[in-house]
N, C-alpha and C positions, 0 to 999 in steps of 0.2 A: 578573608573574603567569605561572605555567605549568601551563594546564589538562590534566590526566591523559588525558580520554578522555569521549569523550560519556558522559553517564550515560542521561538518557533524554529522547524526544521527544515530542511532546503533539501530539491531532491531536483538533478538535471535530467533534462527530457528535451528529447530532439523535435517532438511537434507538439509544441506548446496546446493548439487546438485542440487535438485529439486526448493527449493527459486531460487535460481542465474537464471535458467531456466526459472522462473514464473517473476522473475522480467525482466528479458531480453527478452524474447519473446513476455509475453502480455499487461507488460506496457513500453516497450522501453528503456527501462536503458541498461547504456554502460559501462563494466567492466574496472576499471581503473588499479584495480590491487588486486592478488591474493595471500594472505600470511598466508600459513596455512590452521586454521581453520575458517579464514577470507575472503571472497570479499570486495571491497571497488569497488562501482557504482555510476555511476554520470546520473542527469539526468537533465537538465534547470540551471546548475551552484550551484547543490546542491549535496553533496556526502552522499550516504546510505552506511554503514559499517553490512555487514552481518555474524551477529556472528556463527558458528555452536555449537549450547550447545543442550545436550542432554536432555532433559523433558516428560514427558510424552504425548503425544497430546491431545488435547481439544477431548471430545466426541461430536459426533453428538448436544447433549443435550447443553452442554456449547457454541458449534458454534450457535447454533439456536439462540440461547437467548442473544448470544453478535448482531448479524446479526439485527435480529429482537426488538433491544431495544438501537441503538447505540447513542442516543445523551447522550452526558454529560460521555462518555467514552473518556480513553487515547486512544490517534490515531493520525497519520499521515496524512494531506492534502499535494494533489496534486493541483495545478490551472491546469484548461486545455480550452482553445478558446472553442467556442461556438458550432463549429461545431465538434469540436473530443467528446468534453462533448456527443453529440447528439446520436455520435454511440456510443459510449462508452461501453453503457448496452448492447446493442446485442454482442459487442466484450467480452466483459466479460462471458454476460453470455454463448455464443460460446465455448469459453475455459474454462466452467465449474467453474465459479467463485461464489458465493454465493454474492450478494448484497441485499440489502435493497431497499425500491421503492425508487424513486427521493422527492426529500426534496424541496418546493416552498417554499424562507426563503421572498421573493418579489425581493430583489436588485441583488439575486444569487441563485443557483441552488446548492444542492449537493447530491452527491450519495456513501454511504457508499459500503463498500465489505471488504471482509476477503483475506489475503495469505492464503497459504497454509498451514500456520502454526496458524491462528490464527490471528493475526496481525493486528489491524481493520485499515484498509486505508479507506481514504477520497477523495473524485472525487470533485472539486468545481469548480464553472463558472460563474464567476460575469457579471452582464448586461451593 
């Protein structure tokens, strides 16, 4: 078997509304297509499937401790140039985003943060 190339990734969220919102507005994904209890978003030639399923939400107490202890957790990276990396935190943290400080790995830069649901995303920036 020799797979091509990621096609797309699926990530569950309990208000469909609100994710599609948080992804379209503060990190720029563009709605490709809406079926159901689905979005399907595209963002740099890569497709996010947003499933709506119902869960309980993370408390305070479990955001903290994914936020504040995020390496070696499942998660989504983003690349982003050097200069959107840069704002990035204020942007995020603007719109109320929970992120982790910035990560000096030497050859790249990353900066965790949480969806709204939970969902740990990854901010990276190679030199």
């Amino acid at each position: 078997m020799k797979l091509e190339r990621l096609d797309h990734y699926g990530l569950e969220v309990n208000d469909l509304k609100r994710a599609e919102h948080f992804y379209t507005t503060v990190l720029g994904f563009v709605v490709v297509a809406r079926l159901g209890d689905q979005v399907l978003m595209e963002c740099g030639g890569q497709n996010l499937a947003l499933f709506g399923v119902r869960r309980p939400p993370l408390s305070a107490a479990e955001r903290g401790a994914l936020i504040g202890h995020p390496l070696g957790k499942a998660h989504h990276a983003f690349k982003a140039a050097r200069h959107d990396f840069a704002q990035a935190r204020a942007e995020l943290t603007a719109a109320g985003v929970e992120c982790a400080p910035i990560i000096d790995w030497g050859d790249h830069d990353c900066m965790y943060f949480l969806d709204p649901d939970g969902n740990l995303l990854e901010l990276v920036c190679y030199r």
